[in-house]
C-alpha positions in Angstrom: 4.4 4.0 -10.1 3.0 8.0 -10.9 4.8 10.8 -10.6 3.4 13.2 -8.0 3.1 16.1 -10.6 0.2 17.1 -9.5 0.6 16.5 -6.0 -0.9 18.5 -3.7 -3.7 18.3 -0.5 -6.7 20.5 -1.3 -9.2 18.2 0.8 -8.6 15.6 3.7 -9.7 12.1 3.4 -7.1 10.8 6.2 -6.1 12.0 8.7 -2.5 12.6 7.8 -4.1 15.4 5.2 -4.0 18.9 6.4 -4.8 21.4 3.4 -3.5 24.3 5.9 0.0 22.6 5.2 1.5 23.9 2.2 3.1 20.9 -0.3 6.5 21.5 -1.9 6.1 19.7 -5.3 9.6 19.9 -6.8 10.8 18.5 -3.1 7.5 15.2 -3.8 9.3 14.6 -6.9 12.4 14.5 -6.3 11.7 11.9 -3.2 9.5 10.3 -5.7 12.0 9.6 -8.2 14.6 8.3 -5.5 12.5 5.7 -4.9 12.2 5.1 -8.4 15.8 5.1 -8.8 16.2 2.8 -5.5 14.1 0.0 -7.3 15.8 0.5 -10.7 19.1 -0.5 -8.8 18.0 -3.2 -6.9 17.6 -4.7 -10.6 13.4 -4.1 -10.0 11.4 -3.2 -13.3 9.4 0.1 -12.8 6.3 0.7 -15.0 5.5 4.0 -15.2 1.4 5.4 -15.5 1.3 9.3 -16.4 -0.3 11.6 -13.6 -4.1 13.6 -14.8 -4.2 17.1 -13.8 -7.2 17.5 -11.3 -6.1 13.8 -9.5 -3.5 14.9 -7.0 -3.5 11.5 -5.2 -2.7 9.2 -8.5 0.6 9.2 -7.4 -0.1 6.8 -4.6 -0.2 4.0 -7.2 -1.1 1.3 -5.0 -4.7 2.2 -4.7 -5.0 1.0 -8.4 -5.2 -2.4 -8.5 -4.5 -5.9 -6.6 -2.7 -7.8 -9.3 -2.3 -11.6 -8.6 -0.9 -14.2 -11.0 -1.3 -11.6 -13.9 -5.1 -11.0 -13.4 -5.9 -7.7 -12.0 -8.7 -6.6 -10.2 -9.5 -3.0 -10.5 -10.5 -0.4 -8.0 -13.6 1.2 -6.9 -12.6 4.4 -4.3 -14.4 5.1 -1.8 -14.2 9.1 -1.9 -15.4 11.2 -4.8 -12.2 13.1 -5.1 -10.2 9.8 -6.7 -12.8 8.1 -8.1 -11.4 8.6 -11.8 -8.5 7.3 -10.9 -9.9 3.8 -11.2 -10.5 4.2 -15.1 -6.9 5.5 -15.5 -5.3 2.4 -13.7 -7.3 -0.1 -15.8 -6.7 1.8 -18.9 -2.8 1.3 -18.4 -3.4 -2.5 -18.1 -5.3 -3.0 -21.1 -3.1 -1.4 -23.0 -0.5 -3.3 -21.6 -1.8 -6.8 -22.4 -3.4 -7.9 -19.1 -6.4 -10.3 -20.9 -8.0 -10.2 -17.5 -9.0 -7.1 -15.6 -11.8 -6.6 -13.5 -14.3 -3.7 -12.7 -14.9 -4.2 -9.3 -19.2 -4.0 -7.8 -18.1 -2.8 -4.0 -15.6 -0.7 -2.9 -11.7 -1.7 -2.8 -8.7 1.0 -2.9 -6.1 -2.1 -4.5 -3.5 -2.4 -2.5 -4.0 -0.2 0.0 -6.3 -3.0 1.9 -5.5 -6.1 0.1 -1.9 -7.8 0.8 -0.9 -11.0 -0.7 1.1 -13.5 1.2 1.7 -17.0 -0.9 -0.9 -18.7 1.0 -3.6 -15.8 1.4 -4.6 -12.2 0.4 -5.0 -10.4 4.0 -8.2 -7.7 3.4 -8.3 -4.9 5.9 -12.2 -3.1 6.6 -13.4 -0.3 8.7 -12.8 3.0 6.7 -12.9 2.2 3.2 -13.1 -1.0 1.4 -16.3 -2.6 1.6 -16.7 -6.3 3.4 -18.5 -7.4 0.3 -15.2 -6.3 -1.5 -13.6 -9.6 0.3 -15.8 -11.9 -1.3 -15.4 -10.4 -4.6 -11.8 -10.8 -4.5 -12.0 -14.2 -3.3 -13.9 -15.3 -6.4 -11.7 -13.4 -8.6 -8.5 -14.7 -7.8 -8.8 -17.7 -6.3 -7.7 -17.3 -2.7 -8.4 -17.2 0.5 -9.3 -14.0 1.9 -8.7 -13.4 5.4 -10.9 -10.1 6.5 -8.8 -8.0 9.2 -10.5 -5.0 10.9 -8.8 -1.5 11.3 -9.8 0.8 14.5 -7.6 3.3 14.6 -8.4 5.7 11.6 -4.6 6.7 11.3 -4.4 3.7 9.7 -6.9 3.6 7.7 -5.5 1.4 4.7 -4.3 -1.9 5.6 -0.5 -1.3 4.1 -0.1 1.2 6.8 -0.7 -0.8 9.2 0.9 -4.3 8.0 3.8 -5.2 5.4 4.6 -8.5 3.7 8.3 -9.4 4.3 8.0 -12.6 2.3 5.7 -13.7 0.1 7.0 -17.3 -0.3 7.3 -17.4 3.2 4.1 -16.1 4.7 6.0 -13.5 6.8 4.8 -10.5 7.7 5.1 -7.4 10.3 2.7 -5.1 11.6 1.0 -3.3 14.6 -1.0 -4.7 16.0 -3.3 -2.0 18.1 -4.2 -0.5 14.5 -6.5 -3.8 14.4 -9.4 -5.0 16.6 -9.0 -7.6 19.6 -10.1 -10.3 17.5 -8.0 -9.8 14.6 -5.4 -9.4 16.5 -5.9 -12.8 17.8 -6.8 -13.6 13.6 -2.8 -12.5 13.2 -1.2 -13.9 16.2 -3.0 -16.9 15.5 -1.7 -17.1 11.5 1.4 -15.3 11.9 3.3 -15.9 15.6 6.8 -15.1 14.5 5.6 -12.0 12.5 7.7 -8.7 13.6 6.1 -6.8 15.9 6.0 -2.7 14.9 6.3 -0.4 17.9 4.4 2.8 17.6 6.6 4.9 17.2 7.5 3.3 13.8 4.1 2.3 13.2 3.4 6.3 13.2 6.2 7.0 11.1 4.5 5.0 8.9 7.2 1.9 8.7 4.6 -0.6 7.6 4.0 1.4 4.4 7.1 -0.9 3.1 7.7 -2.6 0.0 10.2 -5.9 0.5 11.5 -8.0 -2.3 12.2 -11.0 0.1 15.7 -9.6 0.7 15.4 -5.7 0.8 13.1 -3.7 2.7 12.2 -0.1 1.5 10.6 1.5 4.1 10.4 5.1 5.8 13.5 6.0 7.4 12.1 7.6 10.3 10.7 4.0 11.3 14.2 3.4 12.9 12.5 0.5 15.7 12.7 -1.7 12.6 15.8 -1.5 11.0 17.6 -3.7 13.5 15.0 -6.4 13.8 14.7 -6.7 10.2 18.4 -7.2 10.3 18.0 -9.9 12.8 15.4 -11.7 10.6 17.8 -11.8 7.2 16.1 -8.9 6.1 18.4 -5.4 4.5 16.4 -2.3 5.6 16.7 0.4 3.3 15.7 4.1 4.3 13.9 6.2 2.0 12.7 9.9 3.0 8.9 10.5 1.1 9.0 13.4 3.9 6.0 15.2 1.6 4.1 12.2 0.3 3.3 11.6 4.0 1.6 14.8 4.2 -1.3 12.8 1.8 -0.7 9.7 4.3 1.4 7.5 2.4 5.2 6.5 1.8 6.8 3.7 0.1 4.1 0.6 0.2 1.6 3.8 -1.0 3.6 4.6 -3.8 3.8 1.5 -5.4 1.6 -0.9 -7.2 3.4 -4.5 -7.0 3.0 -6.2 -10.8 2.8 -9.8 -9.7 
């Protein structure tokens, strides 16, 4: 995770980013480090990667990396304004003994379009990873990757459109009009007893959760999930990242998953 000390929305690359909105960086923080806190209590280990002045969006960690079995590959953004934030990200990992990290040829934003399931890594395309990223990662880790396309550019990662509920299990839950017809039919077809997001939580961004198997963080505004995830095993826990949303992210967003 990053701190969002520098947080603010100057430009719009989403659009969730308004720069007419003003952003109340104490208030960022403060969401920022219950979430922090959250993990630390649920017995998780939280690395921590210190925020650049000038790279307001570093603290949405998850566009780092995608870091499977301990090999990371890096990231390649697709807009000018976080581009450097790819050589901080792999800077942290070398220093912190990952022997293999790769620079990435096409364009990937880590997790923010690649999920991993224990079977696959799910790839979302259409506004800013690169089809030829797919292939890449593929090689890299080892895995099949399934390519999922994203049409509606509110969701324009794939983590804010789809969530891993259990790795070991394959089980997942997303929306499924944030994807095209055929994958759609990709998901029903690979995952038929995933939960099913209605929009309203879909637009309050409740796919932009982080689950440990047992414990979903997710926004608490997404309130159509918690009692399905409750029916499936799953403990929802609420968090408010209230103004991290207004740079179109929340929990999933916030965190880069060490695996």
């Amino acid at each position: 995770m990053c701190p969002p000390a520098h947080f603010k929305v100057t430009y719009s690359i989403n659009p969730w980013m308004d720069p007419a909105k003003p952003v109340d960086v104490p208030l960022a923080l403060a969401q920022w480090e219950d979430l922090r806190d959250r993990y630390r209590s649920l017995g998780h280990v939280v690395e921590v990667l210190d925020p650049r002045p000038g790279l307001p969006d570093m603290v949405f960690a998850a566009n780092g990396a995608t870091v499977v079995d301990g090999r990371v590959l890096g990231a390649r953004f697709a807009h000018q304004e976080r581009e450097p934030e790819a050589a901080a990200h792999l800077e942290w990992f070398r220093a912190h003994g990952y022997a293999e990290v790769c620079e990435p040829v096409h364009v990937n934003e880590g997790e923010g379009d690649f999920a991993v399931t224990a079977s696959y890594v799910l790839a979302g395309r259409g506004f800013r990873a690169s089809p030829l990223s797919h292939g890449e990662a593929q090689e890299f880790f080892g895995r099949p990757v399934i390519g999922l396309d994203l049409v509606d550019p509110r969701f324009y990662h794939l983590d804010t459109a789809l969530a891993v509920l259990d790795d070991a299990a394959d089980e997942v839950m997303y929306y499924p009009a944030a994807f095209s017809p055929g994958s759609q039919e990709v998901l029903r077809r690979m995952f038929p007893d995933a939960l099913i997001a209605d929009e309203a939580s879909a637009m309050a961004l409740g796919l932009n959760a982080v689950s440990d198997g047992r414990r979903v963080l997710l926004p608490q505004a997404a309130l159509g999930l918690f009692e399905p995830l409750r029916e499936r095993g799953f403990e929802p826990v609420g968090m408010d990242l209230g103004e991290l949303l207004k740079g179109g992210g929340s929990v999933k967003c916030c965190t880069l998953e060490l695996r």
